[in-house]
C-alpha positions as CSV (number, residue, x, y, z in Angstrom):
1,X,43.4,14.6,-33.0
2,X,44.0,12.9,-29.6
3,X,44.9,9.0,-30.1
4,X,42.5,6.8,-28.9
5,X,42.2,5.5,-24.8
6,X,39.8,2.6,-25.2
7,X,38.5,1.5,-21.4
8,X,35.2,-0.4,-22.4
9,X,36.7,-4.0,-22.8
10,X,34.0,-5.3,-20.4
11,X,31.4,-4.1,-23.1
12,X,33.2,-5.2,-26.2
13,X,36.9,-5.5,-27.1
14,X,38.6,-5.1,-30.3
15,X,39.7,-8.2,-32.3
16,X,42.7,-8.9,-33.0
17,X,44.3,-8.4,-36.8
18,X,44.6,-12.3,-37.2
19,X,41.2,-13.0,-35.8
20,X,39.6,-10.3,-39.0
21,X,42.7,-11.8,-41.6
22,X,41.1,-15.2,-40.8
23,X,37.6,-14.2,-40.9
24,X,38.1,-12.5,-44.2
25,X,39.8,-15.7,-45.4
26,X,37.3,-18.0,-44.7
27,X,34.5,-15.8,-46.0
28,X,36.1,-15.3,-49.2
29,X,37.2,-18.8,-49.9
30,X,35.4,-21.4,-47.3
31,X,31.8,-20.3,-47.9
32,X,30.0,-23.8,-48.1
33,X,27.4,-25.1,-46.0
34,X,29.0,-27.3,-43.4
35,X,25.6,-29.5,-43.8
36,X,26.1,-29.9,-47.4
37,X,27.8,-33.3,-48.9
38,X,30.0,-31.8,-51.3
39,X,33.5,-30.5,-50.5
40,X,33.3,-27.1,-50.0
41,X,30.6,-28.3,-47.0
42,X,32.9,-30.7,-46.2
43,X,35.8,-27.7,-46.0
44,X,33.7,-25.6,-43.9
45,X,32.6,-28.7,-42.0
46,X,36.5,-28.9,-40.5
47,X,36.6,-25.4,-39.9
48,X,34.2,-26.2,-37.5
49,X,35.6,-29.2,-35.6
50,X,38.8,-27.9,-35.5
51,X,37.5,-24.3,-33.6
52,X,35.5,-26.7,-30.9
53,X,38.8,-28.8,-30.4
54,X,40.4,-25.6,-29.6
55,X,37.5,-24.1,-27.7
56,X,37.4,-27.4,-25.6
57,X,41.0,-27.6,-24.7
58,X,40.9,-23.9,-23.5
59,X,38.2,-25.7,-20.7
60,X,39.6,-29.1,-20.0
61,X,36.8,-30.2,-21.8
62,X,35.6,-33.3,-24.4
63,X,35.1,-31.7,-27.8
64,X,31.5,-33.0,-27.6
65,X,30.6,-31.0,-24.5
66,X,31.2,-27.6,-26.5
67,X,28.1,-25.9,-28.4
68,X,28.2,-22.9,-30.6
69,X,25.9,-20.1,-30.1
70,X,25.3,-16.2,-31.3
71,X,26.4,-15.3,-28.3
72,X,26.7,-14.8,-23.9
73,X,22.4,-13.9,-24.1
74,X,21.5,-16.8,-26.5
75,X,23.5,-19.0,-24.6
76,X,22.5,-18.3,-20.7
77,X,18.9,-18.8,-22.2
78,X,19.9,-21.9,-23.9
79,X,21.5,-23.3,-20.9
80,X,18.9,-22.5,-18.3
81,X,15.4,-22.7,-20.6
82,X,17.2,-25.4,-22.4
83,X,17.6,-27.7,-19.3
84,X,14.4,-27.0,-17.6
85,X,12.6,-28.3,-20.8
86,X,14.6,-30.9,-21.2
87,X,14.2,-32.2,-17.2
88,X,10.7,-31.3,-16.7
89,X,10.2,-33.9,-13.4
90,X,13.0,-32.0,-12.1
91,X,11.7,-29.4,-9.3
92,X,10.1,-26.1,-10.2
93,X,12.2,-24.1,-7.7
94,X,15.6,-22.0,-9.1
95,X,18.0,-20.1,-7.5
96,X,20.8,-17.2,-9.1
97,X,21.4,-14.2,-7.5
98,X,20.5,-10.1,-7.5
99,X,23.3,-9.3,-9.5
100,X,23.3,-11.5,-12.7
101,X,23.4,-10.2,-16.0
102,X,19.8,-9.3,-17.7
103,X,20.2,-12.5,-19.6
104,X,20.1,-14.4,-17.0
105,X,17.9,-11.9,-14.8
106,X,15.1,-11.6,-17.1
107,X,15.0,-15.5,-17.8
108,X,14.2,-15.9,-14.5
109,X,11.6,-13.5,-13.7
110,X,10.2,-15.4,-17.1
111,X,10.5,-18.5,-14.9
112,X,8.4,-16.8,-12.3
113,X,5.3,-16.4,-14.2
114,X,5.6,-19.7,-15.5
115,X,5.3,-21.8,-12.0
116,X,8.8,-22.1,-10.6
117,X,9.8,-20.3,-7.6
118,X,12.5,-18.3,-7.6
119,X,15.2,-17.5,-5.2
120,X,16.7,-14.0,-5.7
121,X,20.0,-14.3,-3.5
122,X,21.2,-11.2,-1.8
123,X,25.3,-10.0,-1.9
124,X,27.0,-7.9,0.5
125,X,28.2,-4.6,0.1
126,X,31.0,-6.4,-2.7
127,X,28.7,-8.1,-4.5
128,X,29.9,-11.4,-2.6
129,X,27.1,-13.9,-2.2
130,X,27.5,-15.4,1.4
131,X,27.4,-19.6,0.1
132,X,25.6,-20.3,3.3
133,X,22.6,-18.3,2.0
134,X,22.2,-20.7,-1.0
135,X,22.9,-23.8,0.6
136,X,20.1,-22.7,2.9
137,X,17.5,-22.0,0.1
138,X,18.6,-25.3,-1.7
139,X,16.1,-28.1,-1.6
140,X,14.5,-31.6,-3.1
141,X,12.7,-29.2,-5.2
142,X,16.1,-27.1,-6.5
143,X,16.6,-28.3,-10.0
144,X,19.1,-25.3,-11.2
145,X,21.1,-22.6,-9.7
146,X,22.8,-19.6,-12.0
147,X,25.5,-17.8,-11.1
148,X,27.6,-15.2,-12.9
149,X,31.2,-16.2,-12.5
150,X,32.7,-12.4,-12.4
151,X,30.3,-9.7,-12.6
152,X,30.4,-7.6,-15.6
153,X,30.3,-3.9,-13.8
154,X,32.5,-4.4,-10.4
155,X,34.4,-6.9,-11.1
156,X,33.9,-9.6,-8.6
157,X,34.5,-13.6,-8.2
158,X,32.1,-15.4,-7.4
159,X,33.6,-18.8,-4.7
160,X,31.9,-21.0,-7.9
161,X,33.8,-24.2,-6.1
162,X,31.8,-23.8,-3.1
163,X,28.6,-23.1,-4.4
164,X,28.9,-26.7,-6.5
165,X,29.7,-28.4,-3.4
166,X,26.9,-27.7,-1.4
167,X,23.8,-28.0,-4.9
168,X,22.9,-31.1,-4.0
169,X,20.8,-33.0,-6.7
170,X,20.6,-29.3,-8.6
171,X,22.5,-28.7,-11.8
172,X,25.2,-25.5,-11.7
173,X,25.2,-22.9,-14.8
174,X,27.6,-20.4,-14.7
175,X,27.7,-17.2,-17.0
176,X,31.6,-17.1,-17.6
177,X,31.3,-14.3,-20.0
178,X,33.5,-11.9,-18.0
179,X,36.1,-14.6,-16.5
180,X,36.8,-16.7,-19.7
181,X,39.8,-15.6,-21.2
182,X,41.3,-13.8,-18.1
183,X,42.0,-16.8,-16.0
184,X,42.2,-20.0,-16.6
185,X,38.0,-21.8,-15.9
186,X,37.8,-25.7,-15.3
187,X,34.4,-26.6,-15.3
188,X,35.0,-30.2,-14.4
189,X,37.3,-29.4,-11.5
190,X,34.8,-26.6,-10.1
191,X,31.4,-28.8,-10.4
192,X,30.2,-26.6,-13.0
193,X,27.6,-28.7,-15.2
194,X,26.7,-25.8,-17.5
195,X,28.6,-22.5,-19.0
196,X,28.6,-19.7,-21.1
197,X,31.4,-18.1,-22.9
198,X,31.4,-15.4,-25.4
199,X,33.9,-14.4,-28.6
200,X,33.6,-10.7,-28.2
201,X,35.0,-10.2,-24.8
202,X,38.1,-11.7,-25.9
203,X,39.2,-10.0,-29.0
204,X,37.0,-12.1,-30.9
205,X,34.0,-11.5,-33.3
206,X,30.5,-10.2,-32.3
207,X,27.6,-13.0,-32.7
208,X,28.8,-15.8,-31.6
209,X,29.6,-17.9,-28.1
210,X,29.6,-20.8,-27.2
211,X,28.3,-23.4,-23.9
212,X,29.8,-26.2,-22.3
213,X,27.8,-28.8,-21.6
214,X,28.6,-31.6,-19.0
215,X,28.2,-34.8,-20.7
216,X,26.1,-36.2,-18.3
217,X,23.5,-33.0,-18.5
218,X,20.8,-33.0,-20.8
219,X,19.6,-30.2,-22.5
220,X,16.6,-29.5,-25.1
221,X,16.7,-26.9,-27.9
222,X,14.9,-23.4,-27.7
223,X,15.5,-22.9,-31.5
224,X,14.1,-25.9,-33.5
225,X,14.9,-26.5,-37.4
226,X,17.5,-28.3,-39.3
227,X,19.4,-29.8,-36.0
228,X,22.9,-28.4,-35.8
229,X,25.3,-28.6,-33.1
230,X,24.3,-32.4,-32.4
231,X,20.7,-31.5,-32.4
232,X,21.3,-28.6,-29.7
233,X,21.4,-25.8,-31.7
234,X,19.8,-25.2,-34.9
235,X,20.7,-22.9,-37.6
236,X,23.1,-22.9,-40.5
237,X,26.6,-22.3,-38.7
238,X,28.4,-19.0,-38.5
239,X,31.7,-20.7,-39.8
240,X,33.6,-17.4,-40.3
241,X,32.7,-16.2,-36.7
242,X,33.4,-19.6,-35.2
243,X,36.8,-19.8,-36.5
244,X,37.5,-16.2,-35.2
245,X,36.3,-17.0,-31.9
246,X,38.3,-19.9,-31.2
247,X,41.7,-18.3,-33.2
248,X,41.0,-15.3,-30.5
249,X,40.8,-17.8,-27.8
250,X,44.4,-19.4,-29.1
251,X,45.8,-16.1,-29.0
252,X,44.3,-15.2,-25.4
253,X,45.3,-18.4,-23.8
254,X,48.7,-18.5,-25.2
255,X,49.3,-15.3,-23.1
256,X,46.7,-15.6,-20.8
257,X,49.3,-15.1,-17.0
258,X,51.1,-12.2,-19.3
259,X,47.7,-10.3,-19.7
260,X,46.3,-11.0,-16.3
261,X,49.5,-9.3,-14.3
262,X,49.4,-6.4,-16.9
263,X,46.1,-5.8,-16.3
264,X,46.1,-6.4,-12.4
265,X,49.2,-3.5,-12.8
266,X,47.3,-0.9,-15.1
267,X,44.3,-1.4,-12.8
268,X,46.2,-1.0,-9.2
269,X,47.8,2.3,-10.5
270,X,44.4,3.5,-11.8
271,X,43.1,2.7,-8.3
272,X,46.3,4.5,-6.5
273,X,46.2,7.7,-8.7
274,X,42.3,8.3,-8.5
275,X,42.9,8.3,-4.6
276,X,45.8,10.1,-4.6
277,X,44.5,13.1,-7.2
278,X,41.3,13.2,-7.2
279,X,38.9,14.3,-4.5
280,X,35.2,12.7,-4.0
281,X,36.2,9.4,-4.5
282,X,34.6,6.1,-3.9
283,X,36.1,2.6,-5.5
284,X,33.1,0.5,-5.6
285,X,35.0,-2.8,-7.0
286,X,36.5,-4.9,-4.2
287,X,40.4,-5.7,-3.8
288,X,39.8,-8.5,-4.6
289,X,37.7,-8.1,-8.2
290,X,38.8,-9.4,-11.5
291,X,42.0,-6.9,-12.4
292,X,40.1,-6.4,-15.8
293,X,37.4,-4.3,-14.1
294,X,37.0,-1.4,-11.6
295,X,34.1,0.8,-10.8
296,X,34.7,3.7,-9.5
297,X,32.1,7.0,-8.4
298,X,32.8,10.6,-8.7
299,X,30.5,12.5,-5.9
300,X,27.9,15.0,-7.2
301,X,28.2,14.1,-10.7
302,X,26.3,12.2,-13.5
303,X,28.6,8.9,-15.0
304,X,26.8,10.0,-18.2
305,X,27.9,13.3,-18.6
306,X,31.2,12.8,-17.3
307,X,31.6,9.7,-20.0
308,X,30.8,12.2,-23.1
309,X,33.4,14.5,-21.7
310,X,35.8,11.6,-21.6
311,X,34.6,11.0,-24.8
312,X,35.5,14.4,-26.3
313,X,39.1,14.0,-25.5
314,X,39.1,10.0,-27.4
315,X,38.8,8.6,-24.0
316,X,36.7,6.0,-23.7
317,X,34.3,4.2,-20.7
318,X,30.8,3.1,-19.2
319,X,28.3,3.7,-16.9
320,X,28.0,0.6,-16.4
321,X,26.4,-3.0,-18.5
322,X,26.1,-1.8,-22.4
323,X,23.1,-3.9,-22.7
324,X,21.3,-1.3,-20.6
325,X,22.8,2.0,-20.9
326,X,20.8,3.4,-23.3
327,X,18.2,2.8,-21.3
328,X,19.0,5.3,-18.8
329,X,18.0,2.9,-16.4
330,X,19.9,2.3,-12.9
331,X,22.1,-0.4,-12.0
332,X,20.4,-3.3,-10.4
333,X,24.0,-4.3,-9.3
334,X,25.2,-1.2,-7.7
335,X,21.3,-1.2,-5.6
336,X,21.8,-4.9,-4.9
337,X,25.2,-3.1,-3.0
338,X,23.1,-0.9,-1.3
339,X,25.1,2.3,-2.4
340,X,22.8,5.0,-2.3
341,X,21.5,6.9,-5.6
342,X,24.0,9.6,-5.8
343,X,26.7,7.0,-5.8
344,X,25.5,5.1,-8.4
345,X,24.4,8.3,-10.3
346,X,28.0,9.1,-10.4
347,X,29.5,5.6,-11.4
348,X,31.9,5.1,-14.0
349,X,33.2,1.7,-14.9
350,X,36.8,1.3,-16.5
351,X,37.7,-2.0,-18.1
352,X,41.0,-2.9,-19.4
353,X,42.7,-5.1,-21.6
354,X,46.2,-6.2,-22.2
355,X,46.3,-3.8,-25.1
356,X,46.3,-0.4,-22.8
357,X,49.2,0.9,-21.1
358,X,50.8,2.9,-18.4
359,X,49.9,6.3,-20.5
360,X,46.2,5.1,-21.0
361,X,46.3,5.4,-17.2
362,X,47.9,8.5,-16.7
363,X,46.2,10.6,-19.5
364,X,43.0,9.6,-18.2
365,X,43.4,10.3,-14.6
366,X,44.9,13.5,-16.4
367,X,41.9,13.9,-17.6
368,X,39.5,13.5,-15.0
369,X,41.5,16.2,-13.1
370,X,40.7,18.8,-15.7
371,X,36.7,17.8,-16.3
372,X,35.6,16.9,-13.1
373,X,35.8,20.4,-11.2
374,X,34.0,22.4,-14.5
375,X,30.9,19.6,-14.5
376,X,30.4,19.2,-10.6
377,X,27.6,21.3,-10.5
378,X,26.5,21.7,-14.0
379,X,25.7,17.6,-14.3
380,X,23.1,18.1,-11.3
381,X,24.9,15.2,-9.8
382,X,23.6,14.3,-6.0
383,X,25.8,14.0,-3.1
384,X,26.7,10.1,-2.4
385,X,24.3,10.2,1.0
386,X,21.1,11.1,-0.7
């Protein structure tokens, strides 16, 4: 059997031994109720302050500006429903942009039907926003603008220090879900008042995240009951998955330059070799996107028939966000670039991590040269111009 190419790290990524030894651990032996008074409570309760200590450092940030959550959706609803609620003289007009993630997308068309206006901001043809477009939508009436740090199918940085400068009275939530863990995020020095961050992108567990909080920002619940997480967040506490969060975010940081220049190496040479082998082309992410991601289309084929073939040989990728690939549905982002249907049709996104090598690279452009010419025309794949 072929050994395994993983190149979905933007989807999920695949924890590392200590973060399941520790997890195992802690289930096995540290299984109290950190709201109970005895000790085994009182254990658990530590397991819990010590992960937010190490979660906060990894931001710059006080210890009590750091939330747990289940997760990247859970906490871009908690940030943005969760302030609106709790600042209800605040204006009723929003702002985030075309290309945000759905759980940020479909919060605010939820916004819509509930009185706020909402400000949909165009990018360009690299999924830039131009800041002068927001600064011009921004009024007395803006009480929140959301934008998604590094976007989770192309790739690209948003300028997160500009837009803070020019929000005014407005509060700033970013979704940091992609960028945390690849480079180094200081909410306080960018003017970021609100942020999520998830485990699972970061060789951490599944279920659980986490938002920063500026002190100064206040924020209501959306899940009421017993009052965790200083009243923020209730629900007994996922003490196994917080640990394992915040031990993968020890071991990520610790290396955090090291991964980011292997990764920014794998991706150039992926970039070089699909232009250098492969015919029908286009790279969709900009030069200047996060080295983790690149999006790439293949002309007059379907990404989804081209992933199973990749799949057949242990190679694995996307089509695009996991949250809506099984819903055979097309990407809002790649539209919101204006690429026309066949281009998107044929778009495949690869996203590394510091675990993949040189050979990942060259057995999968490999590959690509061997599939691509037998599915052209069987995968009913359009042309890039219609």
């Amino acid at each position: 059997m072929r050994r395994e190419i993983y190149l979905d790290n933007s989807a999920t990524t695949k924890p590392y031994d200590e973060v399941v030894e520790v997890i195992s651990d802690i289930n096995r032996n540290i299984y109290g109720n950190p709201s109970s008074l005895h000790t085994k409570g009182i254990e658990a309760e530590k397991i819990i302050k010590n992960s937010r200590e190490i979660i906060a450092k990894t931001l710059m940030a006080e210890n009590d500006e750091i939330y747990f959550t289940s997760g990247g959706t859970e906490g871009n609803n908690l940030a943005i429903l969760g302030y609106l609620r709790a600042n209800p003289r605040k204006g009723k007009h929003v702002i985030t942009t075309k290309i945000e993630h759905p759980s940020v997308l479909e919060v605010f068309k939820f916004l819509s039907t509930e009185g706020y206006r909402v400000d949909f901001i165009d990018v360009d043809q690299n999924g830039q926003v131009d800041v002068k477009d927001i600064e011009e939508k921004v009024c007395e009436e803006t009480s929140l603008i959301s934008i998604i740090y590094v976007n989770n199918e192309i790739g690209t940085i948003q300028p997160i220090k500009k837009i803070a400068k020019i929000k005014k009275d407005a509060v700033l939530h970013v979704d940091a879900v992609q960028g945390y863990g690849k480079f180094k995020i200081i909410p306080k020095k960018l003017g970021i008042d609100l942020m999520t961050i998830s485990s699972h992108k970061i060789h951490g567990p599944k279920g659980v995240g986490a938002i920063y909080k500026n002190k100064n920002v206040r924020l209501s619940p959306i899940l009421l009951g017993g009052g965790q997480e200083s009243l923020i967040r209730s629900g007994t506490e996922n003490v196994s998955g917080i640990y394992g969060f915040a031990t993968a975010a020890r071991i990520t940081f610790d290396n955090i330059e090291e991964n980011y220049n292997k990764c920014k190496k794998l991706k150039n040479l992926l970039v070089e070799k699909l232009k250098s082998e492969i015919e029908g082309v286009k790279i969709i992410s900009p030069g200047d996107s996060l080295p983790y991601i690149l999006n790439a289309s293949f002309e007059n084929i379907r990404g989804e028939v081209l992933l199973h073939h990749l799949e057949e040989r242990n190679i694995f990728v996307s089509t695009g966000a996991a949250c809506s690939s099984r819903k055979n549905i097309h990407s809002h982002v790649l539209k919101a670039l204006g690429l026309p249907p066949g281009c998107i049709e044929g778009a495949i996104r690869f996203s590394f991590s510091h675990t993949n090598t040189v050979e990942d690279v060259e057995e999968t452009v490999d590959a690509l040269k061997s599939i691509l010419p037998r599915i052209s025309i069987r995968s009913g794949g359009r042309g890039w111009k219609r």
